[in-house]
C-alpha positions as CSV (number, residue, x, y, z in Angstrom):
1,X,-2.5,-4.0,-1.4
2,X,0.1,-4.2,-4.1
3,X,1.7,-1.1,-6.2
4,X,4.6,-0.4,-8.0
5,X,6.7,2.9,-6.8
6,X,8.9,4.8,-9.6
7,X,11.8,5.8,-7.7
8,X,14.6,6.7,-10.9
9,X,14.3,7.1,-14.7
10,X,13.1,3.7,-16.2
11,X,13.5,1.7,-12.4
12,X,10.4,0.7,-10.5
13,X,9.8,-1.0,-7.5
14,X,7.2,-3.4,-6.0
15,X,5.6,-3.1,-2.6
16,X,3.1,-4.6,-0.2
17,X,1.3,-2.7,1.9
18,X,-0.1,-5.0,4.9
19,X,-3.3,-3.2,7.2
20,X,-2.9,-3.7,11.0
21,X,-6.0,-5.8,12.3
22,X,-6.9,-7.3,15.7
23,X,-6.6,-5.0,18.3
24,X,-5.1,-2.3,15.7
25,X,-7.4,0.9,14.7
26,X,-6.8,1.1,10.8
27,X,-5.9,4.5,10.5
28,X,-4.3,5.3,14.0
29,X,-2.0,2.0,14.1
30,X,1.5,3.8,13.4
31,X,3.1,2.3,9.9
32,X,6.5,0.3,10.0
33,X,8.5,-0.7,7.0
34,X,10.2,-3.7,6.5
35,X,14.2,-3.6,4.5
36,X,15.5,-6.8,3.6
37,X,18.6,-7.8,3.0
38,X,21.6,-7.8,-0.5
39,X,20.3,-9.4,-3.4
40,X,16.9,-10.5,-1.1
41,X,13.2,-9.8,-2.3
42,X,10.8,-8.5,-0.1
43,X,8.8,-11.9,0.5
44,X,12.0,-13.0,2.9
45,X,10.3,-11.9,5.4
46,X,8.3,-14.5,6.9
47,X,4.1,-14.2,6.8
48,X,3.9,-15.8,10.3
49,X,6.0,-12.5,11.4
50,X,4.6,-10.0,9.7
51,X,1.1,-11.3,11.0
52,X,2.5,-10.6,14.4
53,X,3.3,-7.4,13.2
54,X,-0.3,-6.0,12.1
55,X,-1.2,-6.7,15.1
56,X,0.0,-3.4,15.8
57,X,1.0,-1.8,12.7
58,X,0.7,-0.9,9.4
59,X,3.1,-2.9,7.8
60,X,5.3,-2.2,4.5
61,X,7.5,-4.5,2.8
62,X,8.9,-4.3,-0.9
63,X,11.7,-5.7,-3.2
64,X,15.1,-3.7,-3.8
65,X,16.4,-3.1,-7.4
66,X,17.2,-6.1,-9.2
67,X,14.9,-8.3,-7.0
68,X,11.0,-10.0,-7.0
69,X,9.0,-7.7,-9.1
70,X,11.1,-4.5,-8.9
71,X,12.9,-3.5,-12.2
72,X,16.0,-5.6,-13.0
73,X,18.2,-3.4,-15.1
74,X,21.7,-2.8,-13.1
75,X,24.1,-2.9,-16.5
76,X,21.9,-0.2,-17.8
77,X,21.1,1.6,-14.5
78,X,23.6,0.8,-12.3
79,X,23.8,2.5,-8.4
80,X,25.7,2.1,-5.4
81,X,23.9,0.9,-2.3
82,X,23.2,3.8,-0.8
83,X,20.8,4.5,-3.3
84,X,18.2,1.9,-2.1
85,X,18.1,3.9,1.4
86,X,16.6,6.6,-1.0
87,X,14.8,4.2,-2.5
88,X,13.0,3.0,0.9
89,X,12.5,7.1,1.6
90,X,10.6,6.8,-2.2
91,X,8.6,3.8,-1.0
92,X,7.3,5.8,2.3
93,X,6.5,8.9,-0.2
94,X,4.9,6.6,-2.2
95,X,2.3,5.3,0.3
96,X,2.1,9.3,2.3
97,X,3.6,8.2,5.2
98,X,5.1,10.7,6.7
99,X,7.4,9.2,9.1
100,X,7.1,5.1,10.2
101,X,9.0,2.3,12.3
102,X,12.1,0.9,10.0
103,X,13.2,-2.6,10.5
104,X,16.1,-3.7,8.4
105,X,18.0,-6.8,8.3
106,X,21.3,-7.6,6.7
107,X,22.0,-5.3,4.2
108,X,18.8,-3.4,5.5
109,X,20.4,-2.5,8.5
110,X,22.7,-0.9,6.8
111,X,20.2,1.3,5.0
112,X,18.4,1.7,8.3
113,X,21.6,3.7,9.3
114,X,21.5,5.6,6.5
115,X,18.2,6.7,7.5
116,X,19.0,7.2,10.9
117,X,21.5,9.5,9.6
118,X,20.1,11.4,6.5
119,X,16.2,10.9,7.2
120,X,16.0,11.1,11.1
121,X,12.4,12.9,10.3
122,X,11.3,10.2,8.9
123,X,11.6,7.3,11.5
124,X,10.1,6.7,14.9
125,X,12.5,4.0,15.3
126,X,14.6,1.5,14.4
127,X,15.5,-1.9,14.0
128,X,17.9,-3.6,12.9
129,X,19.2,-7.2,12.9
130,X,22.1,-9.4,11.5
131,X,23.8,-6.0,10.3
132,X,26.9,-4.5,11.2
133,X,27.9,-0.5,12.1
134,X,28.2,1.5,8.8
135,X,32.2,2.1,8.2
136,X,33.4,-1.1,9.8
137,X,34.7,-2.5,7.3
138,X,38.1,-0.7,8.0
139,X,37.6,-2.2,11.8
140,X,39.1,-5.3,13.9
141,X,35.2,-7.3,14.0
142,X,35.5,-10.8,12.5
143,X,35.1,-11.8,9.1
144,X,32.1,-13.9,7.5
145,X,32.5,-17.7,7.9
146,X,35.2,-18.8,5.1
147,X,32.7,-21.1,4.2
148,X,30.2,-18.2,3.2
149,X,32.4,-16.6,1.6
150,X,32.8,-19.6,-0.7
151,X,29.2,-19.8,-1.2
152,X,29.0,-16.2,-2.4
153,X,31.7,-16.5,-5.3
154,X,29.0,-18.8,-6.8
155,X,26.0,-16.4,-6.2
156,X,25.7,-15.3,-10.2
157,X,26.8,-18.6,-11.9
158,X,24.2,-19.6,-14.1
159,X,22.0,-22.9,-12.8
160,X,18.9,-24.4,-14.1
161,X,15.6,-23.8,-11.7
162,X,16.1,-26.8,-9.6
163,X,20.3,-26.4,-9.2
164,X,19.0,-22.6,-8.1
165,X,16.5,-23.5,-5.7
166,X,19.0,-26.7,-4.1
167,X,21.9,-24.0,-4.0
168,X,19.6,-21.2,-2.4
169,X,18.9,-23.9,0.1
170,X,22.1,-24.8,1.1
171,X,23.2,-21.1,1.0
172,X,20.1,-20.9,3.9
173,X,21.5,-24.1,5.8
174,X,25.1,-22.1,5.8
175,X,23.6,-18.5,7.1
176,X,21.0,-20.3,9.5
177,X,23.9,-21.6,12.0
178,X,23.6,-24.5,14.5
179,X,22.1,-22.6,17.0
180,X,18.6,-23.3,16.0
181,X,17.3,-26.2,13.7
182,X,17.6,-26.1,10.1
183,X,14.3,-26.8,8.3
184,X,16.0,-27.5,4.6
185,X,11.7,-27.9,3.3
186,X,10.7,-24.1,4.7
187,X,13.9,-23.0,2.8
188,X,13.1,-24.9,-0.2
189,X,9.4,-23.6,0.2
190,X,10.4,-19.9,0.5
191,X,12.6,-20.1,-2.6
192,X,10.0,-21.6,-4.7
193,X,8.1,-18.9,-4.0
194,X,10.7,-15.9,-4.4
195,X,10.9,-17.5,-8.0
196,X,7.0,-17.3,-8.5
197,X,7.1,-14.2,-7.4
198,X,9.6,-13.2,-9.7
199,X,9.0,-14.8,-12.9
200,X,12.7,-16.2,-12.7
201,X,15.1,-18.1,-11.1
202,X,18.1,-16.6,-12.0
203,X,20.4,-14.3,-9.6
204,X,22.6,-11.5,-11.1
205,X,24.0,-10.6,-7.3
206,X,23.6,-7.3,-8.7
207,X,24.1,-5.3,-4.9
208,X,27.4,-7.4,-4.8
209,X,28.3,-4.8,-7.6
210,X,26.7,-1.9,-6.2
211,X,29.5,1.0,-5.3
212,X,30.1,1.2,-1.6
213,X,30.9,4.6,-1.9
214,X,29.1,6.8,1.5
215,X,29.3,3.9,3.8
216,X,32.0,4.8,6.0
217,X,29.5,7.3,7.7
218,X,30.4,5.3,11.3
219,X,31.4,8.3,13.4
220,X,27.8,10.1,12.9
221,X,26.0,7.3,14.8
222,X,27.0,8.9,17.8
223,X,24.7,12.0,16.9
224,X,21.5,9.9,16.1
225,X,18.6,11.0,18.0
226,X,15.8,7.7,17.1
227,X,15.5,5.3,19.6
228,X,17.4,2.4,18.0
229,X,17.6,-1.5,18.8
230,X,19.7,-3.9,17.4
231,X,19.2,-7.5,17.3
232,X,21.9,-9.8,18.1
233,X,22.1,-12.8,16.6
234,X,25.2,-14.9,18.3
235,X,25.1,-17.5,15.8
236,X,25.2,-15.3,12.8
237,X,28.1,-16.6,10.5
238,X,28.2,-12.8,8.5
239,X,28.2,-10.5,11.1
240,X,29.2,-12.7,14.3
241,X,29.4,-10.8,17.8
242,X,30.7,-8.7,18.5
243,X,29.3,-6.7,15.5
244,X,26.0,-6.5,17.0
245,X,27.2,-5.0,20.2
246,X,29.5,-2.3,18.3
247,X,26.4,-0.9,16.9
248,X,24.7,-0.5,19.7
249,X,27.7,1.1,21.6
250,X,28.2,3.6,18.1
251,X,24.4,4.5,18.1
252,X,23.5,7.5,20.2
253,X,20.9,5.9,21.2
254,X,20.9,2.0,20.8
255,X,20.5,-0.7,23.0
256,X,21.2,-4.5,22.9
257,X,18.7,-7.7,22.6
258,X,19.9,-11.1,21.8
259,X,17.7,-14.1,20.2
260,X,19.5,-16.7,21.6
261,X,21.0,-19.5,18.8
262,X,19.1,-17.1,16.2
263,X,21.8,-17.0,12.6
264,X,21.6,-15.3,10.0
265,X,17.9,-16.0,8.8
266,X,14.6,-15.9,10.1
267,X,13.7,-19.5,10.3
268,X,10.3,-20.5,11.8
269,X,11.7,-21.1,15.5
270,X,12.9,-17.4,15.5
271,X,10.3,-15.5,14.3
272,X,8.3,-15.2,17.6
273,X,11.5,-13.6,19.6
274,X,12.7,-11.3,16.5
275,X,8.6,-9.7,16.3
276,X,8.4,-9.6,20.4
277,X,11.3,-7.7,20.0
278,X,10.1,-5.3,17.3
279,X,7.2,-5.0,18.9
280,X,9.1,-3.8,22.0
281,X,10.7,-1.2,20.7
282,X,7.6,0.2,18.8
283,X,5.5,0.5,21.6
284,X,4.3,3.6,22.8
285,X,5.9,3.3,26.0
286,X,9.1,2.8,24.9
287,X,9.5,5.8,22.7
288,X,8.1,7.9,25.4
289,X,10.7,6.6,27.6
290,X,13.9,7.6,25.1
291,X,12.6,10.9,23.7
């Protein structure tokens, strides 16, 4: 099921809502939501994994601001990025869920923390993968590949449909890594569709612009109270170890799993690790065990 959620004066936001099926009860399965990553739509999260997901749950996943289907308006509502952590809170409203499972990657991560933080009601747990700890900017971690960094002063320049889609591959060849292969025709395939989706092919890098005001929050992880796992990905080239393994040390209650040779995108040979591990920590079981 598709529906649009208003979450600010003239700003909406698409979202997918995914039923759990197989051995799943519609209705008891417990919901989780799914927070991609800066300037990402919703639909980079792979199908395959989010059909190993309803196995269990009820699964949620939309586009930020300035993304897929959502409202693309930043010069005439601008926000800093702590405002799509409210945004996800509107999305959860939107559907009457009360509280769910949040997994956030990249830049979802981050608003995971926020979450963890400022909506600890909300969540059963947490996720979160290819991130780094809120306020660590001012730390000693490493830096994001030089040759990202490259990449990223060319995010908004303005290309025709097929120079978009060949950069947005190449960008996915550069956050993939070595450690797993690169499959440059899933990328392309992906892409092609975030551009259906959308109805355009252009990129304004709007959460590039987005204030980072209320981000150096890093000394309150101690204090959270959800079970939280974090994902390590050791061949991420944006948030290399040993960001992974801060996090988990800051969180009151983190701990550590690593996909081996997994980057900085969920290519088809790690989807199966990243849901086992998802899956994991939502069990039952496992939140009995850390309440």
């Amino acid at each position: 099921m598709e529906r649009f959620v208003d979450v600010a004066p003239g700003v909406r936001l698409w979202a997918e809502d995914f039923a759990p099926h197989g051995d799943a009860v519609d209705g008891s399965a417990e919901p989780l939501l799914l927070i991609t990553g800066a300037n990402a739509s919703g639909l980079a999260w792979p199908d395959p994994l989010i059909e190993q997901l309803t196995e269990r749950h009820r699964v949620i996943r939309y586009d930020h601001r300035d993304t897929g289907r959502s409202t693309w308006a930043f010069d005439e509502h601008p926000y800093a990025i702590s405002d799509l952590a409210d945004d996800a809170v509107a999305v959860l409203d939107a559907f009457g869920i009360e509280r769910a499972h949040v997994v956030g990657m990249s830049m979802g991560g981050i608003l995971a923390q926020l979450l963890l933080l400022d909506h600890p009601d909300r969540l059963l747990s947490a996720t979160v993968l290819c991130t780094t700890a809120l306020g660590s900017g001012r730390s000693a971690l490493p830096d994001p590949d030089p040759a990202l960094l490259t990449l990223w002063q060319e995010l908004d320049r303005p290309r025709d449909r097929e120079a978009e889609i060949a950069w947005r591959v190449e960008h996915w060849r550069a956050l993939n890594g070595t450690g797993t292969p690169f499959d440059a025709d899933e990328f392309r395939a992906l892409e092609e569709r975030v551009i259906a989706h959308a109805g355009r092919h252009d990129n304004p890098a709007a959460h590039a612009r987005a204030a980072q005001t209320g981000l150096d929050r890093g000394a309150e992880l101690a204090d959270v109270d959800v079970p939280a796992l974090v994902i390590e990905a050791p061949e991420d080239p944006v948030n290399p170890p040993p960001h992974s393994g801060h996090l988990s040390r800051a969180l009151g209650r983190g701990r550590l799993v690593r996909v081996p040779g997994m980057g900085h995108a969920l290519n088809s040979t790690v989807v199966a690790p990243v849901a086992a591990a998802i899956l994991t920590q939502t069990a039952p079981a496992v939140a009995d065990a850390t309440s």
